[in-house]
The first five atom37 places (N, CA, C, CB, O) and aatype in JSON, in Angstrom:
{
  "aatype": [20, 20, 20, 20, 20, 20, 20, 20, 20, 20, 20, 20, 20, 20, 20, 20, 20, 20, 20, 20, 20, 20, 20, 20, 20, 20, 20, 20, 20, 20, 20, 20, 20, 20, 20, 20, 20, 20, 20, 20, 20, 20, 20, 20, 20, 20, 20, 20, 20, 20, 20, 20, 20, 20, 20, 20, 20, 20, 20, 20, 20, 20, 20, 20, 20, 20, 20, 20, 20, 20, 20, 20, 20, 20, 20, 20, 20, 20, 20, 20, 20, 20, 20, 20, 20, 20, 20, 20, 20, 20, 20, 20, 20, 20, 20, 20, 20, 20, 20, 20, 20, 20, 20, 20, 20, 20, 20, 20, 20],
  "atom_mask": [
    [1, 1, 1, 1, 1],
    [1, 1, 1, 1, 1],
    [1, 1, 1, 1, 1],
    [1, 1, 1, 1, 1],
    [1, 1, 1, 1, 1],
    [1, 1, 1, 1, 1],
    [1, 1, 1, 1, 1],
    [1, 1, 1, 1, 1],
    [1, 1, 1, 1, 1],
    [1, 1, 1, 1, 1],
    [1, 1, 1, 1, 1],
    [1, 1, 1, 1, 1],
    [1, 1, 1, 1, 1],
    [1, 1, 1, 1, 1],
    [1, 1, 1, 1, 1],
    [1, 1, 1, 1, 1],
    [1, 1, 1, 1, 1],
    [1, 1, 1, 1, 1],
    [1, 1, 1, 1, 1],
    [1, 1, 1, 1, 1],
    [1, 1, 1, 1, 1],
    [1, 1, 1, 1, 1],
    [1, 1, 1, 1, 1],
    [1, 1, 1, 1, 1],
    [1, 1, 1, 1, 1],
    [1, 1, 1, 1, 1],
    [1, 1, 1, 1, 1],
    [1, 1, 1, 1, 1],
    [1, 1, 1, 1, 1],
    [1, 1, 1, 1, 1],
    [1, 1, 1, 1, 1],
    [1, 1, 1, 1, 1],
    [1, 1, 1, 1, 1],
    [1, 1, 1, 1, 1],
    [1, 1, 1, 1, 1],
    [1, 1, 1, 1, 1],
    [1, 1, 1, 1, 1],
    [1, 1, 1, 1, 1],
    [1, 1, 1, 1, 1],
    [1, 1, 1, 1, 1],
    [1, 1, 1, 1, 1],
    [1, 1, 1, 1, 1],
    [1, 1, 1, 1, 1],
    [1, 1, 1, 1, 1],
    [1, 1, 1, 1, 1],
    [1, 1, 1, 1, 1],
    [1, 1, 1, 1, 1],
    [1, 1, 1, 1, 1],
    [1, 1, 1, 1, 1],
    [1, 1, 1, 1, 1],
    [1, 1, 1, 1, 1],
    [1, 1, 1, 1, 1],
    [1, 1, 1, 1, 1],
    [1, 1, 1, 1, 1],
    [1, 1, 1, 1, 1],
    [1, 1, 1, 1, 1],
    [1, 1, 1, 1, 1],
    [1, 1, 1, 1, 1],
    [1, 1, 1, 1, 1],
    [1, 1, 1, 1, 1],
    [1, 1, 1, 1, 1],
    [1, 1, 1, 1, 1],
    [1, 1, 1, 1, 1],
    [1, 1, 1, 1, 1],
    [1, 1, 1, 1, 1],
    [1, 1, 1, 1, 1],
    [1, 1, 1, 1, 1],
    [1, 1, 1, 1, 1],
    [1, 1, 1, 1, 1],
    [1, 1, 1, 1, 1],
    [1, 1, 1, 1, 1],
    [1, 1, 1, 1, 1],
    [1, 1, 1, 1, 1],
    [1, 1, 1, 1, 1],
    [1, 1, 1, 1, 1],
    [1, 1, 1, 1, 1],
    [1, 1, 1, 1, 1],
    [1, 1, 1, 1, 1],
    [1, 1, 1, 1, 1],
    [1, 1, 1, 1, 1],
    [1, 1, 1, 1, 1],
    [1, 1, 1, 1, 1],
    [1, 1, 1, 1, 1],
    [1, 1, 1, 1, 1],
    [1, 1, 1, 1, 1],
    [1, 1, 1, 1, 1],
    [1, 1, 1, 1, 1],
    [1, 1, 1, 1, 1],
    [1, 1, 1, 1, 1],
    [1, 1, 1, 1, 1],
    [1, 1, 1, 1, 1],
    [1, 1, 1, 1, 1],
    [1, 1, 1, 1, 1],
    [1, 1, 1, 1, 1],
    [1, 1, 1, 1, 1],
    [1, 1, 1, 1, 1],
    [1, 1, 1, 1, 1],
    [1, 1, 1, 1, 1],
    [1, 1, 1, 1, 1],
    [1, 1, 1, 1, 1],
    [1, 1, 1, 1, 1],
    [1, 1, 1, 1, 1],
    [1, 1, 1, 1, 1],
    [1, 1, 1, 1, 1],
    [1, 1, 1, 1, 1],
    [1, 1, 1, 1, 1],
    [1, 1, 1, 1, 1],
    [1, 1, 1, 1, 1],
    [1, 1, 1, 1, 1]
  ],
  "atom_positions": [
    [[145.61, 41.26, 48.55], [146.25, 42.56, 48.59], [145.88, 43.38, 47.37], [147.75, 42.4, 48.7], [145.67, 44.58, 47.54]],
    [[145.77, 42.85, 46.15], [145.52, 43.91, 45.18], [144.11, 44.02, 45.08], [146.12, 43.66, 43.83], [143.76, 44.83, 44.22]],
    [[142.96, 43.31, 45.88], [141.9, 44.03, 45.93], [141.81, 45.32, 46.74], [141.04, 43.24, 46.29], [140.97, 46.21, 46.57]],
    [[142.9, 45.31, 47.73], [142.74, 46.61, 48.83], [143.09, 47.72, 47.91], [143.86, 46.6, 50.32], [142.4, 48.61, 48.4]],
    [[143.65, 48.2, 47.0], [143.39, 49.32, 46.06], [142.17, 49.45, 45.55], [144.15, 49.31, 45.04], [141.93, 50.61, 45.22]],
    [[140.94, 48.36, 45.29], [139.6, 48.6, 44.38], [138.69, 48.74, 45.92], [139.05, 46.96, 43.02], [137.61, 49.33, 45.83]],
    [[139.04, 48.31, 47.06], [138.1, 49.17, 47.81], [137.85, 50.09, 48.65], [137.69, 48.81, 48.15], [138.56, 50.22, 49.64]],
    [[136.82, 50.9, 48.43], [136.51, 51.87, 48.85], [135.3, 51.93, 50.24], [136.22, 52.45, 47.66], [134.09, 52.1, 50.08]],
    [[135.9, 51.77, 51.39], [135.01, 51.49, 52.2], [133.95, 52.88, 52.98], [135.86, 50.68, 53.12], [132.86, 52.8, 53.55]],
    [[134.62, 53.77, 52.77], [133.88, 55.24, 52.62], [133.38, 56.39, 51.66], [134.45, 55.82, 53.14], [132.98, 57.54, 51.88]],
    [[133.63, 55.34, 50.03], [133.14, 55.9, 49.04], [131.82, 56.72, 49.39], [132.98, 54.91, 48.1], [131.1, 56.4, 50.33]],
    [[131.61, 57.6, 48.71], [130.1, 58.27, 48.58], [130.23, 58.85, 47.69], [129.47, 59.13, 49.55], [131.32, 59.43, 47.57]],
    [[129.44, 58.97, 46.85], [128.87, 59.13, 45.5], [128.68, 60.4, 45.25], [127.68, 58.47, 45.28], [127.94, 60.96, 46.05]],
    [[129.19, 61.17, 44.23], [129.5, 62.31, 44.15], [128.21, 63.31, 43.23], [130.93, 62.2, 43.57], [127.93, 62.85, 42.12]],
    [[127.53, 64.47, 43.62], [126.45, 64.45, 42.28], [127.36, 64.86, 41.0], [125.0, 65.73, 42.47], [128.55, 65.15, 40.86]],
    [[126.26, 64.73, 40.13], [127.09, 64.82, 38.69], [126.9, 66.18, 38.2], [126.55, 63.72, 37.47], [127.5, 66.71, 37.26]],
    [[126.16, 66.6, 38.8], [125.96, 68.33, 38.16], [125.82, 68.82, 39.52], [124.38, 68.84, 36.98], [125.34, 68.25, 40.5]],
    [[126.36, 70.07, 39.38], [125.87, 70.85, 40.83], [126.89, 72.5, 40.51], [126.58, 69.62, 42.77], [127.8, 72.64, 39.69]],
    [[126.38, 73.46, 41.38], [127.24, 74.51, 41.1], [128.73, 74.62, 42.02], [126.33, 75.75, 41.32], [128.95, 73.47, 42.41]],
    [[129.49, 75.26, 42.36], [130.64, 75.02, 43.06], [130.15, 74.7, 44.22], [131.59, 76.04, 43.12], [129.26, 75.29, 44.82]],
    [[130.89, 73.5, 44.64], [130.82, 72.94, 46.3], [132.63, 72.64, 46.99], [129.74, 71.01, 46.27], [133.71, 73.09, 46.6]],
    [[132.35, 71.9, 47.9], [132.92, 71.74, 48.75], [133.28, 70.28, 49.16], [132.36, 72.39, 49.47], [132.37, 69.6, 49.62]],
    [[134.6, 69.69, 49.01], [134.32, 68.12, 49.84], [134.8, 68.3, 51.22], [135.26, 66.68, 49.15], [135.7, 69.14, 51.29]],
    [[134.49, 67.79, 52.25], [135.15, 68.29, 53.21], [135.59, 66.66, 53.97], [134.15, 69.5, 54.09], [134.62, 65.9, 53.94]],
    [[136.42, 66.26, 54.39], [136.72, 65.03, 55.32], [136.03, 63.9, 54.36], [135.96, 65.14, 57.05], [135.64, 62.85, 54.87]],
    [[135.9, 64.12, 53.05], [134.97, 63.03, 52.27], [133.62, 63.19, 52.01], [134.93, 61.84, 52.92], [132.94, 62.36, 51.4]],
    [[133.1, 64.51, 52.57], [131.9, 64.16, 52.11], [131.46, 65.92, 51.67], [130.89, 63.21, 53.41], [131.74, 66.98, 52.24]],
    [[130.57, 65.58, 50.25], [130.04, 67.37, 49.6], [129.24, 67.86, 50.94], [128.59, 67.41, 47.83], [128.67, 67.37, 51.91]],
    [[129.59, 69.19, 50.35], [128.95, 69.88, 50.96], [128.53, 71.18, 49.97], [129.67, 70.1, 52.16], [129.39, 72.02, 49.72]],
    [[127.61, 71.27, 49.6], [126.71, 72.29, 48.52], [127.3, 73.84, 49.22], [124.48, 72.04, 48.7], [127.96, 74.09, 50.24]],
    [[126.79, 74.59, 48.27], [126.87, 75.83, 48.23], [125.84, 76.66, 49.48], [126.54, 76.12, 46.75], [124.62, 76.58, 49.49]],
    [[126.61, 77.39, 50.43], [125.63, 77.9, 51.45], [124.77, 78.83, 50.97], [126.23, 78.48, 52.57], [124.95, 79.27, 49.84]],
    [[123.57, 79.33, 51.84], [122.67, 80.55, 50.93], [122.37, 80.97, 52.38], [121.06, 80.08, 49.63], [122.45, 80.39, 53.47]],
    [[121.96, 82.24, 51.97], [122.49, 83.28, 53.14], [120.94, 82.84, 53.03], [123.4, 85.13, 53.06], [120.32, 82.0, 52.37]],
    [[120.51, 84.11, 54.31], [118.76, 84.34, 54.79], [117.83, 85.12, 53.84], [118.61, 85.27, 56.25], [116.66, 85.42, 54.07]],
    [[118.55, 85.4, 52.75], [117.68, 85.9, 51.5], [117.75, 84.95, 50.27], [118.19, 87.38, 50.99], [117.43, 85.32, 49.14]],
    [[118.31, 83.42, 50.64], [118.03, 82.8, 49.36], [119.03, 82.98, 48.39], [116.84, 83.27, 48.83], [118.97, 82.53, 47.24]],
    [[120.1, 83.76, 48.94], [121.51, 83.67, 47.42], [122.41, 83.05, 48.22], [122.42, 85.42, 46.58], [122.77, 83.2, 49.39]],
    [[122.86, 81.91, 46.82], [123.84, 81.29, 47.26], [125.49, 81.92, 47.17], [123.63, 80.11, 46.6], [125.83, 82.7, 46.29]],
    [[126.4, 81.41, 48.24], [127.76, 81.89, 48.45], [128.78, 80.49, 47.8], [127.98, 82.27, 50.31], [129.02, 79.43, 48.38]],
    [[129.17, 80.87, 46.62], [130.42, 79.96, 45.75], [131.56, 79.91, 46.61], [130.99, 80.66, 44.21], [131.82, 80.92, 47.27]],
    [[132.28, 78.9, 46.69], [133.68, 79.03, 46.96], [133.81, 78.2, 46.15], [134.34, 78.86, 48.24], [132.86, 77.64, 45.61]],
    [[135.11, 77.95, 45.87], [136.21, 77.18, 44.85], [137.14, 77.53, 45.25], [136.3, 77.38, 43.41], [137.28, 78.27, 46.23]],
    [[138.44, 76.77, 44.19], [139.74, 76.98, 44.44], [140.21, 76.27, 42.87], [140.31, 76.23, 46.03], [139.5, 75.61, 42.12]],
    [[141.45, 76.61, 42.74], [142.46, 75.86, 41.75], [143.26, 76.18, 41.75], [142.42, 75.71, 40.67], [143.54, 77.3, 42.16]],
    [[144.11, 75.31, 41.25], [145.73, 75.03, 41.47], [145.98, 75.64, 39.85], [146.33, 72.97, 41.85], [145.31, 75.56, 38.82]],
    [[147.33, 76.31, 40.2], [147.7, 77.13, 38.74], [149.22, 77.06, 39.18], [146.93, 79.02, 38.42], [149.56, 77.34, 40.33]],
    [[150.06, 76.69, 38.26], [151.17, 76.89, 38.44], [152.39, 78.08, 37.92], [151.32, 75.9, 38.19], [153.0, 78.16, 36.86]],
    [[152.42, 78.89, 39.09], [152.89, 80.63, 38.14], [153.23, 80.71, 39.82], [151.22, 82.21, 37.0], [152.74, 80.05, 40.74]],
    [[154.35, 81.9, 39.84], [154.45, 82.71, 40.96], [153.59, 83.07, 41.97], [154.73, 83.6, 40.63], [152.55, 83.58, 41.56]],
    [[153.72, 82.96, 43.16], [152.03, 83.48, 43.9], [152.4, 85.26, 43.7], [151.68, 82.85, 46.29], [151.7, 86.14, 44.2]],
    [[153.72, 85.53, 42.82], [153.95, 87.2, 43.11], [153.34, 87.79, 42.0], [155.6, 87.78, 43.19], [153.15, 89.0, 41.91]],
    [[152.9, 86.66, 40.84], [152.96, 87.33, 39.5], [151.34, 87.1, 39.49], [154.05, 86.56, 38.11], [150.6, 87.96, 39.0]],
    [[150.73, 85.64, 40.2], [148.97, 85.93, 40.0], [148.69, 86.77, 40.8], [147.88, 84.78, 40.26], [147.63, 87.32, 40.52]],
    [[149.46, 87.38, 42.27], [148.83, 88.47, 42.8], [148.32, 89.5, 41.85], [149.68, 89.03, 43.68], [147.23, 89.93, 41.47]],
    [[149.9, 89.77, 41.58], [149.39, 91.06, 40.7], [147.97, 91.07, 39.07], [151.07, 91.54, 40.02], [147.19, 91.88, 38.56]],
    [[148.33, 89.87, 38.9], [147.26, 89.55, 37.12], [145.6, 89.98, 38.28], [147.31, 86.69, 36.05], [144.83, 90.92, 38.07]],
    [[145.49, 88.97, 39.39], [144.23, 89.57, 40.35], [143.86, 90.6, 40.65], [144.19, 89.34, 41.36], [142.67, 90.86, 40.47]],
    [[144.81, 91.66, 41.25], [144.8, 92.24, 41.96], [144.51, 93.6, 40.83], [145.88, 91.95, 42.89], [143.93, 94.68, 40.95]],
    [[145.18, 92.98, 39.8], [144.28, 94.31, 38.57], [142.86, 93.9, 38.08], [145.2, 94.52, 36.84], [142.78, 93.55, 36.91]],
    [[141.99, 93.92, 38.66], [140.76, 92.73, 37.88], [139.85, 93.57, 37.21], [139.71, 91.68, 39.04], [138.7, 93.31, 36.86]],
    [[140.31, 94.32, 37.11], [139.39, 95.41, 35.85], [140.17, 94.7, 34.37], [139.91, 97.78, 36.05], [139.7, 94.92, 33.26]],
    [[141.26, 93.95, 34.55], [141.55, 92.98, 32.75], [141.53, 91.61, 32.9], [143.25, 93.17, 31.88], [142.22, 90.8, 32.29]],
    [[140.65, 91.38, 33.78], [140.08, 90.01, 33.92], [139.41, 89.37, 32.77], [139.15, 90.02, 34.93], [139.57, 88.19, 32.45]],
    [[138.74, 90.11, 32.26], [138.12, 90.1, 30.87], [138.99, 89.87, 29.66], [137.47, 91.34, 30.65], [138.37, 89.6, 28.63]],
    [[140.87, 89.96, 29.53], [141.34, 89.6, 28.49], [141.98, 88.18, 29.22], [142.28, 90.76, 27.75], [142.7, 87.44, 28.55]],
    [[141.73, 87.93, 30.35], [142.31, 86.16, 30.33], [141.17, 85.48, 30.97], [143.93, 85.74, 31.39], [141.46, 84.53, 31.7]],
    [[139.86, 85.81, 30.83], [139.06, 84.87, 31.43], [137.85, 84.87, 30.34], [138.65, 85.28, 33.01], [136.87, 85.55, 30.63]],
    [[137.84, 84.28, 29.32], [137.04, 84.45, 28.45], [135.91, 84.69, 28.76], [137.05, 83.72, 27.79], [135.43, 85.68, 28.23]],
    [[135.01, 83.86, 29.76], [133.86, 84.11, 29.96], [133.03, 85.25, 30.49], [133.71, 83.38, 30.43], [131.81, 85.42, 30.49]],
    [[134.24, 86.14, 31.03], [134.07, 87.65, 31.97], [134.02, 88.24, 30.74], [135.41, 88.33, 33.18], [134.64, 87.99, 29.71]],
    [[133.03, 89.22, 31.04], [133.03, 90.77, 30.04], [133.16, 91.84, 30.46], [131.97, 91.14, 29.36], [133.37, 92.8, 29.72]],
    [[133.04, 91.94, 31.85], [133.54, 93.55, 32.25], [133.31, 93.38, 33.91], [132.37, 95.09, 31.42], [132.3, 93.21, 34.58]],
    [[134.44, 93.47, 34.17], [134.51, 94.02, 35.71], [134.73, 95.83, 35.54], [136.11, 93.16, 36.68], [135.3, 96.51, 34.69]],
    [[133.66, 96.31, 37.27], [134.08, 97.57, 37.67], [134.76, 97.52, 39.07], [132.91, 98.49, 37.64], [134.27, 96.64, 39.79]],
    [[135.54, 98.09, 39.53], [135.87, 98.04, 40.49], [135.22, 99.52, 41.09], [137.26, 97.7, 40.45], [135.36, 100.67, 40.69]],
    [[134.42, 98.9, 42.29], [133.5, 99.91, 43.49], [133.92, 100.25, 44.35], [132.49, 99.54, 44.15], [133.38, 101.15, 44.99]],
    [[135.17, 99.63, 44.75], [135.76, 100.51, 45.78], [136.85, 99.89, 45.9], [135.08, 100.73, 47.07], [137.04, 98.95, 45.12]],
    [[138.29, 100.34, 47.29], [139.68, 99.16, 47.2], [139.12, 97.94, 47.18], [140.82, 99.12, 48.54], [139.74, 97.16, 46.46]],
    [[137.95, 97.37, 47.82], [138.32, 96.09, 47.64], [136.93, 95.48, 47.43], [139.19, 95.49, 48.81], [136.78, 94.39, 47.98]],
    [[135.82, 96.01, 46.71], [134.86, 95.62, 46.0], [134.36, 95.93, 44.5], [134.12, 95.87, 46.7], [134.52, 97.07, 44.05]],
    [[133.87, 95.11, 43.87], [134.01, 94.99, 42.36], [132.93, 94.63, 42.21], [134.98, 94.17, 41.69], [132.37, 93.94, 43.07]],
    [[132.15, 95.11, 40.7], [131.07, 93.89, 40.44], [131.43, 93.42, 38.75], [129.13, 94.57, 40.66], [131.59, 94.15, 37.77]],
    [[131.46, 92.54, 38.82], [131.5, 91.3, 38.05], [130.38, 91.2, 36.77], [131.25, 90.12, 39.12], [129.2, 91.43, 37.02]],
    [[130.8, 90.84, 35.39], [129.41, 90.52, 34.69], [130.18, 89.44, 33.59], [128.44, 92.12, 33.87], [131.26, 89.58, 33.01]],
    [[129.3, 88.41, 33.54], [129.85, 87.38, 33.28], [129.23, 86.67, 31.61], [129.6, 86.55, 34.64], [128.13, 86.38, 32.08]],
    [[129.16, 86.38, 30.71], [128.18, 85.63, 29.9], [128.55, 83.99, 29.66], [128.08, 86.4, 28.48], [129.69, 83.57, 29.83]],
    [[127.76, 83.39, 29.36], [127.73, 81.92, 29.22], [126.66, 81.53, 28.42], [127.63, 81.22, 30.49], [125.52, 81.31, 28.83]],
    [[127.07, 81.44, 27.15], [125.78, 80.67, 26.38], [125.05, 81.86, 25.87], [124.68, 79.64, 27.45], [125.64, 82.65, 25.15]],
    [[123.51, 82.08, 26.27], [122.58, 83.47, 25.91], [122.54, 83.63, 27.23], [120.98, 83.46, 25.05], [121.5, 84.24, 27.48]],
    [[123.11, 83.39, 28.19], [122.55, 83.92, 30.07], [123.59, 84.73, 30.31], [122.48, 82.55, 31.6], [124.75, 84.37, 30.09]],
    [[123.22, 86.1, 30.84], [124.65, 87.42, 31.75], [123.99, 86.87, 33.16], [124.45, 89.99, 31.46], [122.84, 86.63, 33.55]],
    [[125.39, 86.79, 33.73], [125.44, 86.58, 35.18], [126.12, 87.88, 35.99], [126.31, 85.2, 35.45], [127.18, 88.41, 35.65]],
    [[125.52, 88.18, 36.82], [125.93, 89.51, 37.48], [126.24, 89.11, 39.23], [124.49, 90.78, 37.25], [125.49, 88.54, 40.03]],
    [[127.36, 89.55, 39.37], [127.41, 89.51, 40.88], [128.84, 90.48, 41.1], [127.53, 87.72, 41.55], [129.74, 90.91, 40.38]],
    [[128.46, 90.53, 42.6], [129.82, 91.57, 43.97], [130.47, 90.9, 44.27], [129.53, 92.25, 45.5], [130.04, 89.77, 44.51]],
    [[131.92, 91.2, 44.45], [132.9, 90.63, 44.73], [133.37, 91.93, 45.89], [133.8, 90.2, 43.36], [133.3, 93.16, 45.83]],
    [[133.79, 91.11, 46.78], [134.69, 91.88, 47.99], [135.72, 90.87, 48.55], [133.68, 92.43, 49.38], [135.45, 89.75, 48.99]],
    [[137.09, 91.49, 48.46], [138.25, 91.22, 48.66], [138.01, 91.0, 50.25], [139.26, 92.29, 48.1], [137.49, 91.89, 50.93]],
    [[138.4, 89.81, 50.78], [137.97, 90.15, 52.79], [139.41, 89.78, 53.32], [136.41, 88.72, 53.84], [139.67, 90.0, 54.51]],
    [[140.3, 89.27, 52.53], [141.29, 89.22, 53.57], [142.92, 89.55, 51.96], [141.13, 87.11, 54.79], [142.81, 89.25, 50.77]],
    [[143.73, 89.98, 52.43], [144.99, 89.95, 51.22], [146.87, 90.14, 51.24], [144.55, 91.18, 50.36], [147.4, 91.24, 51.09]],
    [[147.33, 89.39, 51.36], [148.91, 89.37, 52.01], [149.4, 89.97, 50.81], [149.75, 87.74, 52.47], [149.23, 89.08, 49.97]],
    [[150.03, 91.16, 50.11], [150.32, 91.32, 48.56], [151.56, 90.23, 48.64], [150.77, 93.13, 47.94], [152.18, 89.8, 49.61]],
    [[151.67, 89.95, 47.07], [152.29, 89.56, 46.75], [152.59, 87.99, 47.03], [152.84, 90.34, 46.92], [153.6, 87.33, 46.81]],
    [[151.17, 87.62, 47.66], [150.79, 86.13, 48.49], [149.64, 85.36, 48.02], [150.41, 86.36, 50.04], [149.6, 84.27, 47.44]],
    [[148.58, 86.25, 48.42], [147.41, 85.73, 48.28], [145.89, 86.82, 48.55], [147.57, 84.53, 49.25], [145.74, 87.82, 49.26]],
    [[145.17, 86.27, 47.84], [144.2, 87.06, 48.05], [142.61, 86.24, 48.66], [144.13, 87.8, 46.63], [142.64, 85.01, 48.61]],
    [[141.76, 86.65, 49.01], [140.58, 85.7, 49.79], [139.23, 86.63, 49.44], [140.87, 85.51, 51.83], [138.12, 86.28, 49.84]]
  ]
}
């Protein structure tokens, strides 16, 4: 019986570097890339705060930049698209953000 905690009969081996993925039913699943070769991130994390109070810290994301250290300047392009500029190290990362789905005071997608 106390070996049935050490095994893992559907283990699979996780990579050790990779950019945001996906596990799904146990097994990764990498980052999709559209028909021009850019890849589409998803993630998620667990934060423990009001879903009423991170709506709103989100939902202003032009001061994303004073709680996300690594952001340096969001613009917001329209209600519900933004572009993003990011630094890490000596590399700026640039990308669009569009809001596609949003319950206020719930959640945002």
């Amino acid at each position: 019986m106390a070996n049935a905690l050490k095994e893992r009969p559907n283990f699979e081996e996780l990579p050790k570097a990779a950019t945001s993925a996906v596990i799904q039913n146990g097994h990764y699943l990498p980052p999709p890339e559209d028909k021009d070769g850019k890849q589409w991130i998803r993630t998620s994390a667990l934060v423990q705060a009001s879903a009423e109070d991170l709506y709103t810290m989100w939902r202003d994301i032009e001061s994303a930049p004073l709680w996300q250290e690594q952001i340096r300047e969001v613009v917001r392009t329209g209600p519900m698209t933004s572009h993003w500029v990011m630094t890490s190290g000596d590399k700026t990362i640039e990308w669009d953000s569009e809001i596609l789905n949003e319950e206020p005071g719930k959640r945002i997608a």
